[in-house]
FIMAR-338532 format. One record per residue (C-alpha): residue in three letters; z, x, y. Coordinates in steps of 0.25 Angstrom, whole numbers, plus 2048, in hexadecimal, padded with zeros to 3 digits. Example, Ala and Ser with C-alpha at 12.3 -4.5 7.8 and 13.67 -1.06 7.14 Angstrom:
BEGIN
Ala81F8317EE/Ser81D8377FC/
END
This chain:
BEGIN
Unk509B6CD95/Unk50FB6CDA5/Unk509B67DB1/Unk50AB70DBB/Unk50FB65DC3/Unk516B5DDB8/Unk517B5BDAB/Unk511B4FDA5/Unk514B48D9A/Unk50EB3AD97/Unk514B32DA1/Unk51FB3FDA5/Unk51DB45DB2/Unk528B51DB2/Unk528B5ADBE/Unk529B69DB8/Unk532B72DC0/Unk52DB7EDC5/Unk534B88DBE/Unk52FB85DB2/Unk520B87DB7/Unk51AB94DB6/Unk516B9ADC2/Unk50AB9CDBE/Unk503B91DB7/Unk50EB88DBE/Unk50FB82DAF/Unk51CB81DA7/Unk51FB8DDA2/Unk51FB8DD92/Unk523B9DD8F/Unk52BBA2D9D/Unk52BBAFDA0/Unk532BB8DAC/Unk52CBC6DB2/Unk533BCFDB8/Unk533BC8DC6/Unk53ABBCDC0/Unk52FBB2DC2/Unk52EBABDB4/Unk51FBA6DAE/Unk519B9FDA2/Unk517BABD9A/Unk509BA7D98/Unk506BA7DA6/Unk50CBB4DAC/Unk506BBBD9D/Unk4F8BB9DA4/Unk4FABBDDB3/Unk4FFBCADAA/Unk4F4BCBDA2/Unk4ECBCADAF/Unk4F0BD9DB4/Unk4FABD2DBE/Unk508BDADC1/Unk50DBD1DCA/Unk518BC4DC9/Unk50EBB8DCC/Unk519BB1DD4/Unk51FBBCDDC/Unk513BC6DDC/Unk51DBD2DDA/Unk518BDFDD2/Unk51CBDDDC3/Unk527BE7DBE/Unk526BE3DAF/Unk51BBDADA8/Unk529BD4DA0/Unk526BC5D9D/Unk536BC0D9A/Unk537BB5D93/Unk53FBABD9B/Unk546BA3D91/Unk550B9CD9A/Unk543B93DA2/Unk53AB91D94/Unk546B8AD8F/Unk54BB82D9A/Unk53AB7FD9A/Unk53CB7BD8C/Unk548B71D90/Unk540B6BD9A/Unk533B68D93/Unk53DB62D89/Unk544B5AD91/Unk536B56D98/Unk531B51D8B/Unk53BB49D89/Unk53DB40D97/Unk539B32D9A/Unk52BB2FD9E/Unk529B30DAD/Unk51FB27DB4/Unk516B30DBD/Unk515B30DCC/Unk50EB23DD1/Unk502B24DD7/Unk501B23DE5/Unk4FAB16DEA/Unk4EEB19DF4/Unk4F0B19E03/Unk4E6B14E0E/Unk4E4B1BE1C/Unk4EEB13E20/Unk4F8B13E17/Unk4F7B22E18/Unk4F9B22E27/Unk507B1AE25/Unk50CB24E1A/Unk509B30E24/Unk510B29E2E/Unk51BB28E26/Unk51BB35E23/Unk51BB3BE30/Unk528B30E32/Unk52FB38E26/Unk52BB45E2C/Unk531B44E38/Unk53EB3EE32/Unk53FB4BE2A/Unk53BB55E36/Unk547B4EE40/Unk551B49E37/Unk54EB4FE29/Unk54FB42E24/Unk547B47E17/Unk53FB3AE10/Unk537B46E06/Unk535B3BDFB/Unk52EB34E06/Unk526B3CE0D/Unk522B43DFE/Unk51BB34DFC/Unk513B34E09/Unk50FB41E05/Unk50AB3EDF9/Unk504B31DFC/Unk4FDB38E08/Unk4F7B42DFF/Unk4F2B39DF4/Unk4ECB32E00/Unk4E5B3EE04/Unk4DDB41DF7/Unk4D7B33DF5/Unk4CCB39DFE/Unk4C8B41E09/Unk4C9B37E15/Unk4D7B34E10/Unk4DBB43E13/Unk4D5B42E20/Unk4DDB35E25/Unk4E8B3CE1F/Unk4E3B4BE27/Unk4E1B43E34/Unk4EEB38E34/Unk4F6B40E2E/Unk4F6B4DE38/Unk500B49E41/Unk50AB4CE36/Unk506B58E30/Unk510B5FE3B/Unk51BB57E33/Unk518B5AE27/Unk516B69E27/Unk523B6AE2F/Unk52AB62E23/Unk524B6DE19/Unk530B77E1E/Unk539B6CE18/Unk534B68E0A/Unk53BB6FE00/Unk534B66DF4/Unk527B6BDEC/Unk520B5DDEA/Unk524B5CDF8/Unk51DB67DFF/Unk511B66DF5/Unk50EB56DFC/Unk512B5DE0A/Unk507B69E07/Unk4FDB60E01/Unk4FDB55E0D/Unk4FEB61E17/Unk4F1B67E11/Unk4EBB58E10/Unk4EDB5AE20/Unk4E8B67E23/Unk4DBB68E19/Unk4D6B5BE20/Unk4D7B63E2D/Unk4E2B5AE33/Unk4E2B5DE44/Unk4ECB61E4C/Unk4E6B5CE56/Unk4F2B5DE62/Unk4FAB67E68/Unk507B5FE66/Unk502B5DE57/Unk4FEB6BE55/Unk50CB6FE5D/Unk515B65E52/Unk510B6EE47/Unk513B7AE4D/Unk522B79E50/Unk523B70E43/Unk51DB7DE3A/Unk524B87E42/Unk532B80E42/Unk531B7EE32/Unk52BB8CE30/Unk535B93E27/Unk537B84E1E/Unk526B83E20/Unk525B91E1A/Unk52FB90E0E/Unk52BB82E0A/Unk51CB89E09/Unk521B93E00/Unk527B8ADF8/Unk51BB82DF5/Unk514B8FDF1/Unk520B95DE9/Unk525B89DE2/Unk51AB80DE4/Unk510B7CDD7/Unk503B81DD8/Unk4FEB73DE0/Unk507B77DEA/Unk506B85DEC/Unk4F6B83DED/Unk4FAB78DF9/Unk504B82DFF/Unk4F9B8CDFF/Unk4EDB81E05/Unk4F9B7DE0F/Unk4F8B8AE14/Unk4ECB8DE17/Unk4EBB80E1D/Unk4F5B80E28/Unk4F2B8FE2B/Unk4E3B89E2E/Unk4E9B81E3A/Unk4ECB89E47/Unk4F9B80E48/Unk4FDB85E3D/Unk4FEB93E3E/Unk50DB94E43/Unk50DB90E32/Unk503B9BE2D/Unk508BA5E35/Unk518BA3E30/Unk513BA2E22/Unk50BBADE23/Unk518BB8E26/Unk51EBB4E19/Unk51ABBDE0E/Unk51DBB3E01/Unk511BAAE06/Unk507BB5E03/Unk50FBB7DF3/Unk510BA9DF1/Unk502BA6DF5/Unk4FCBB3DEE/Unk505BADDE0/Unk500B9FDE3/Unk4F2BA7DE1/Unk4F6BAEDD4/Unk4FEBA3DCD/Unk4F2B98DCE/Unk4EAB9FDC4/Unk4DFBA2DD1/Unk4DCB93DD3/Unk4D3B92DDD/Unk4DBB89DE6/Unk4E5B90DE5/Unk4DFB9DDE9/Unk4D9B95DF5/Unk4E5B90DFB/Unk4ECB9DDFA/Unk4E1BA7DFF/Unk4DCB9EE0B/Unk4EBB9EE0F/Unk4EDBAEE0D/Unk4E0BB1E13/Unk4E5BAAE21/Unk4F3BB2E20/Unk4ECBC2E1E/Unk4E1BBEE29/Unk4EFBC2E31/Unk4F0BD0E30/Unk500BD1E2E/Unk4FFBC7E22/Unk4F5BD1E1A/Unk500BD9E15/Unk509BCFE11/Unk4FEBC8E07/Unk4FCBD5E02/Unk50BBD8DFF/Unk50BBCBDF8/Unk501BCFDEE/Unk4F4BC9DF5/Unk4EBBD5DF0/Unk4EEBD4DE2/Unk4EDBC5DE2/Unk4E0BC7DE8/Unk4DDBD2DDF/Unk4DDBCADD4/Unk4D7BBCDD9/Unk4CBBC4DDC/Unk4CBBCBDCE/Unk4D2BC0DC5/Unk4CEBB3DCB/Unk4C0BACDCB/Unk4C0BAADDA/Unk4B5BA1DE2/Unk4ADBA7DEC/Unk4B7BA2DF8/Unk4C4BA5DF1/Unk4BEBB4DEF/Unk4BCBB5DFD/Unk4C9BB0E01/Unk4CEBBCDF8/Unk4C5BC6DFB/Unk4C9BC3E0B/Unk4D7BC3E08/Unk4D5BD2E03/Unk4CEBD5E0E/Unk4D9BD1E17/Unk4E4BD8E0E/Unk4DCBE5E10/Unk4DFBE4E1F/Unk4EDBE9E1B/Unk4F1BF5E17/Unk4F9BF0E0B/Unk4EEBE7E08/Unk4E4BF3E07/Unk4EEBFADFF/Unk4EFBEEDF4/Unk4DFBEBDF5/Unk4DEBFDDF1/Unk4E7BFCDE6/Unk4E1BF1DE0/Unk4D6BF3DD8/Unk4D4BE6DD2/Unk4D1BE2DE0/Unk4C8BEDDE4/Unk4C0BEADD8/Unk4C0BDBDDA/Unk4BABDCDE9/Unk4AFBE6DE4/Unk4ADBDCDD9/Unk4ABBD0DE4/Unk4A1BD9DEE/Unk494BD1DED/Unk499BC6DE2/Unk49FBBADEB/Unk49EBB8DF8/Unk498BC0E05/Unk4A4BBDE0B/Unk4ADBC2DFD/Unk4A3BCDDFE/Unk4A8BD2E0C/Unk4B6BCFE09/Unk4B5BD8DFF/Unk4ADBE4E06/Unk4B6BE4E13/Unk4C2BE6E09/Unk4BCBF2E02/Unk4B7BF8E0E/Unk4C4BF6E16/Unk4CBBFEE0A/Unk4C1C0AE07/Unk4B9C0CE14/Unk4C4C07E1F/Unk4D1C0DE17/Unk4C9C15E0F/Unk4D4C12E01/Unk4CEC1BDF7/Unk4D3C0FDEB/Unk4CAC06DF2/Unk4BDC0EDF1/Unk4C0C14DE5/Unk4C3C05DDD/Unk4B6BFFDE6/Unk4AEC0CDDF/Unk4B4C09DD2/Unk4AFBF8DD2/Unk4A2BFDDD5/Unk4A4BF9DE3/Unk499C03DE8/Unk48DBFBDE1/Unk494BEDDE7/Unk492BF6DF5/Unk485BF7DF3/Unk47FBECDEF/Unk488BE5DFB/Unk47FBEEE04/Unk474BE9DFE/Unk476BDDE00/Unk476BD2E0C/Unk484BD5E11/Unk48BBD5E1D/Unk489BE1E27/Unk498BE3E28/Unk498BE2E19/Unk48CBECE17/Unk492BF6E1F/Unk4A0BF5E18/Unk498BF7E0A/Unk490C04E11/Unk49EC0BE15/Unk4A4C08E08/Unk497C10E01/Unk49BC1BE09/Unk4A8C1AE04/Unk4A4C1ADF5/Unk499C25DF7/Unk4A5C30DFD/Unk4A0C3DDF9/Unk4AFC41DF6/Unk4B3C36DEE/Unk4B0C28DEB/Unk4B9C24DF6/Unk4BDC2CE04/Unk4C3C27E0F/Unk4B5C22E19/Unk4B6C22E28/Unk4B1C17E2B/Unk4AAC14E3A/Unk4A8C05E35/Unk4ACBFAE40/Unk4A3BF1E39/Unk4AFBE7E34/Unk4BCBE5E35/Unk4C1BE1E28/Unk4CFBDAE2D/
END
């Protein structure tokens, strides 16, 4: 069997390429087969996501024309070659392990690093063998315990400028998964900015790599293995969480792949929690700006969302993350659009009302209220009606809910009790909330 990582062997240590993976389970593929968008899948795989009511190509997220699984010949036998000529090759001793650092041993290395750095940034004199072994001694450093990472958060800040700049440059996976992973080490252990000229540096060094910055990102989600997609995604949401940073948010948020790719990363993990975490944290700071609501709904956000909520056995916090990220998406007019003809998605936030959260609970009523009493969408009201949505309603007003929440819930009765049909468009005088 494949690592995802590797193949291992005895003492082999054989690095898979990647387009033998399926997109997917990120394992060799034993039976590859191609849709009709050309993204080709272990057969085994792709048949499930099928199975599962989907109609769309994982990787691209584009509507399905024909359900045809073509057998691709041509990859299961250079595959078979391959694992041949794997099987067949000398023992390879695996990587040594790295020898423990001390504090000050630590500090040197960084130093060193920030030496290399700038010998990249003013000459390009590239030493990326080199720096690839600080960093990885670096981050072993780091997870030997939790003081380690904070020495490494606070010596090591100063050159967190010089590393992010020399993202827009690495063109290497293993590569930019030790420069992700050592950023992250940075950030989650809230690495200060502490001065103007510090704060400045990182500014112009962002903005002058921006378009590198931005495709070397995409890369890391598009070609990355699961490891590094799931950094990508935490590296994310990190930066946009520092102020400095938001020249780097804002640029990343205009381009339309980052929502797809983030929104695949979601699907094609087979809902791991960490996963959804990393992408939705990330997602949800994009939407809160109105322009960007669209986009993720265009990139297939509702249906994703959809189906998290219906498919996946989502914790308490990771179904208020979705749950506020529908919320938001109704905000638009696309978004509402999607939300209406999706009943899987209706009948999943009836199904949440009163079962997860307070928090999940008024996520989900400002949505439906927004659509039936605020738009007044006939579909809405009348899928709500259909998933029993009028006795969740109820027994929500019976209950010790908020007063914005009780007052939504009492103008979406009157919706449901319309003499003329089960749904008519309400008037509603409500200034009671603003629901985006």
């Amino acid at each position: 069997m494949f690592d995802r990582k590797r193949m291992v062997k005895d003492d082999f240590y054989i690095t898979v390429p990647s387009y033998f993976r399926c997109p997917i389970s990120l394992d060799v593929m034993k039976s590859p087969v191609s849709l009709c968008t050309g993204v080709t899948y272990d057969r085994s795989s792709i048949q499930r996501w099928l199975d599962g009511g989907n109609n769309t190509c994982p990787a691209t997220m584009q509507v399905l024309q024909s359900k045809e699984l073509i057998p691709n010949h041509t990859l299961q036998r250079l595959i078979k070659i391959w694992s041949e000529t794997v099987m067949t090759r000398e023992p390879v001793s695996p990587p040594a392990q790295l020898d423990s650092l001390t504090c000050e041993q630590a500090s040197e290395i960084i130093q060193n690093l920030e030496t290399d750095l700038e010998n990249v940034r003013k000459h390009s004199f590239l030493q990326f063998s080199v720096i690839a072994r600080s960093l990885s001694r670096l981050t072993s450093f780091v997870t030997e315990s939790e003081e380690n990472g904070k020495f490494l958060a606070a010596d090591g800040a100063r050159i967190l400028p010089l590393v992010m700049s020399f993202l827009g440059r690495v063109r290497d996976l293993s590569l930019l998964e030790k420069l992700v992973l050592f950023c992250n080490v940075l950030l989650k252990n809230r690495v200060k900015i502490d001065s103007e000229q510090q704060e400045n540096a990182l500014r112009s060094r962002i903005g002058m790599a921006n378009y590198d910055f931005k495709a070397a990102i995409l890369m890391g989600l598009k070609q990355g293995i699961l490891e590094l997609r799931i950094a990508v995604a935490k590296f994310l949401e990190l930066t946009a969480a520092h102020s400095c940073l938001e020249i780097h948010s804002t640029s990343i948020s205009e381009d339309e792949e980052i929502y797809s790719e983030l929104l695949r990363l979601i699907t094609t993990s087979d809902w791991n929690p960490e996963v959804i975490d990393a992408s939705l944290s990330f997602l949800t700071r994009l939407v809160l700006i109105r322009r960007n609501r669209a986009k993720m709904v265009r990139a297939g956000g509702v249906k994703v969302l959809a189906a998290a909520l219906a498919d996946a056995e989502l914790s308490v916090p990771l179904t208020e993350k979705v749950l506020k990220l529908l919320e938001l998406a109704s905000g638009c007019k696309e978004g509402r659009n999607e939300i209406c003809a999706n009943e899987i998605c209706l009948r999943a936030m009836v199904k949440k009302v009163l079962k997860v959260s307070n928090a999940a609970t008024e996520h989900a009523v400002t949505v439906l209220w927004s659509l039936c009493c605020l738009f007044g969408d006939k579909r809405a009201a009348a899928a709500v009606a259909e998933s029993n949505g009028m006795a969740k309603i109820l027994l929500l007003l019976q209950s010790n809910c908020s007063p914005a929440v009780k007052q939504m819930c009492g103008d979406l009765l009157r919706v449901f009790r319309s003499k003329s049909s089960c749904v008519s468009w309400y008037d509603t005088k409500a200034t009671h909330i603003m629901p985006f």
